[in-house]
N, C-alpha and C positions, 0 to 999 in steps of 0.2 A: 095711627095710634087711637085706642081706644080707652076710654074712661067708664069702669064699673064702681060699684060702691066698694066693692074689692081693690080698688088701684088700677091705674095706667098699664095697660098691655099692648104694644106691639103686635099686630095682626097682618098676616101675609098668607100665603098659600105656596107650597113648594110643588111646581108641577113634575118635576122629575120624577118625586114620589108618589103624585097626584095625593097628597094632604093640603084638604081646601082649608081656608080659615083657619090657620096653625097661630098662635095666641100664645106670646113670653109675655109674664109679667116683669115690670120693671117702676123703678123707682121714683119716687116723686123728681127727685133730684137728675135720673137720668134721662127725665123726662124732657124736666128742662132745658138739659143742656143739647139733647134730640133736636128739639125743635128751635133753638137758636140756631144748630147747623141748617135744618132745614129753609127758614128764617133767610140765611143769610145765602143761600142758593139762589133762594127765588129771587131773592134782589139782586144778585149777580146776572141773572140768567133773565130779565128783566132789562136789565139794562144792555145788556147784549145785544138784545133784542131791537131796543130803542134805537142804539147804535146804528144796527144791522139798517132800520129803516132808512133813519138819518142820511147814510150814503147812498141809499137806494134812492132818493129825493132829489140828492143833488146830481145824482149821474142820470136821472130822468129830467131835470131843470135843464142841464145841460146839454142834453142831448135837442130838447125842445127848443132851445136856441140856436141849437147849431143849425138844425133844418128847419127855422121858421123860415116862410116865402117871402 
C-alpha cells in the first residue's frame, strides 16, 4: 500500500496481463482495517514460526542426548 497526497492506494502488478504497478485507490478507513488483517498475519505466521523452531530445539536436545558417548 501506498500513500500519496491524493490517498492510500493499493499497488500490485497483474502479470497475466503483464500491467506493472496497477494502483486502486482506497479509503482511509479501508485502509485501516487492510493492515489490521495484515497486522495480525504477520503475528500469526511469526509465531508459527517460533513454534516451528521451538520443536525443532527440543527434537535436536534430544537427539543430542540420546547419542552422547
Amino acid at each position: 500500500m501506498d500513500r500519496t497526497s491524493q490517498g492510500w492506494y493499493l499497488c500490485n502488478g497483474i502479470p497475466k496481463t503483464k500491467v506493472l504497478n496497477h494502483r486502486i485507490s482506497i479509503t482511509d478507513k479501508v485502509y485501516i482495517v487492510i493492515q489490521e488483517v495484515v497486522d495480525e498475519v504477520e503475528k500469526k505466521i511469526t509465531d508459527m514460526q517460533n513454534e516451528d523452531l521451538i520443536q525443532w530445539e527440543y527434537i535436536r536436545h534430544n537427539l543430542d542426548v540420546l547419542y552422547e558417548d
